[in-house]
Residue, then its C-alpha position, 0 to 999 in steps of 0.5 A: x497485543x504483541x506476543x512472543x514465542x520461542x519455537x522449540x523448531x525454528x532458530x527465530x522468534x515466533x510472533x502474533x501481530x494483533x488487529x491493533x499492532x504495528x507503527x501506523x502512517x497516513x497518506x491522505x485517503x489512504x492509510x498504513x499499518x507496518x506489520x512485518x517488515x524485511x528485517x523481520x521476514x529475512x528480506x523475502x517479503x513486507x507485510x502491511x494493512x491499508x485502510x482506505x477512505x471511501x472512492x480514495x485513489x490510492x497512488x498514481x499508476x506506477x511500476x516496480x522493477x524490484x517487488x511484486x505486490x499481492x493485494x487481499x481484499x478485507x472490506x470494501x470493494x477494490x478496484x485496480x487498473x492493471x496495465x490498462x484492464x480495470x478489475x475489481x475485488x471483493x472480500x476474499x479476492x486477491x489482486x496480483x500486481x507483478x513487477x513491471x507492469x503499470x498499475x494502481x489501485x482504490x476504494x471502489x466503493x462508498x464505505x471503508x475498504x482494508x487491503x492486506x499488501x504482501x511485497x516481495x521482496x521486501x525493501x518497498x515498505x520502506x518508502x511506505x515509512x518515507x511517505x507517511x513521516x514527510x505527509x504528517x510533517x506537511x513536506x508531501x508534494x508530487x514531486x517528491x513523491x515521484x523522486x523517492x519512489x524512484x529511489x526505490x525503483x519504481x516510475x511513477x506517472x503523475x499525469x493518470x491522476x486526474x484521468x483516474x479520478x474522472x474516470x472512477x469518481x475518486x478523489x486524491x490527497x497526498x498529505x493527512x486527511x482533514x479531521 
C-alpha cells in the first residue's frame, strides 16, 4: 500500500510506506528493501530495510567519509564490530556507526534478523541500488564492489572477511542467494 497525502501545512506530499512497499535487491545473506530515498528526504537522510539470513556477514569492515549509519534492530540479534569493540543489539536496540570509523555488521543469531538503516546524509543507498542490479546480473565480484563503494566514499577491507567469518561462525556471499 502506497498513499499519498496532501498536508494543508507542509509544501510537500506526505506518505505511508507499507510493510510491502518500496523496490527490493539482494545481496547474498543480505537483503534491501528502498524506503525513502535522498530525492524524497531532501538529500538529509536515506531509509532502507535489510533483512538478513541467518549468521550472514553483511559487508567487510569499511569506513564512510560522507554518512553516518544508524542500524535499529526489528528481529534477530545483531552483531557489529565498531572500530575493534564487538556489540550486539537486540530488538529495540540501535546501533551507531558514525563516519570514519571502521566497522561492519550480521545476523548474530540462527533465525532471521531486519534492521531499519537510517543514512545520513543520503546519497549511499545509491550503491545500495548498484550492488543489488550487478549481483542479480551475476556481475558482483570483491573487486568491483570495493571500487564502487570508493566511488561513494568509503574504503572497503577485503582481507577482514575471512577473520569475520571465523571469528562469529558467518558465512558471506555476494551475489543472490541460492534458492
Amino acid at each position: 500500500m502506497f498513499i499519498e497525502k496532501e498536508s494543508a501545512m507542509a509544501t510537500t506530499a506526505t506518505r505511508i510506506v507499507g510493510p510491502r512497499d518500496g523496490k527490493l535487491g539482494k545481496l547474498g545473506g543480505i537483503g534491501v528493501r528502498f524506503m525513502v530515498g535522498g530525492a524524497e528526504s531532501g538529500g538529509g537522510f536515506a531509509l532502507v530495510e535489510h533483512p538478513m539470513e541467518p549468521r550472514a556477514l553483511a559487508a567487510p569492515m569499511h569506513r564512510h567519509s560522507r554518512e553516518d549509519e544508524y542500524s535499529f534492530v526489528l528481529e534477530g540479534r545483531v552483531g557489529a564490530d565498531l572500530g575493534g569493540e564487538i556489540v550486539y543489539g537486540e530488538v529495540g536496540d540501535l546501533i551507531f556507526k558514525p563516519r570514519g570509523q571502521w566497522h561492519t555488521f550480521w545476523n548474530a543469531g540462527d533465525g532471521p534478523a531486519r534492521i531499519l538503516e537510517i543514512i545520513s546524509p543520503a546519497g549511499f543507498e545509491k550503491f545500495f541500488d548498484t550492488m543489488s542490479e550487478a549481483a542479480g546480473r551475476g556481475e558482483l565480484d570483491p573487486p568491483s564492489m570495493a571500487a564502487l563503494a570508493a566511488e561513494y566514499g568509503t574504503e572497503v577491507d577485503l582481507n577482514s572477511v575471512p577473520r569475520l567469518l571465523a571469528a562469529h561462525g558467518l558465512t558471506f556471499a555476494m551475489g543472490p542467494s541460492p534458492e
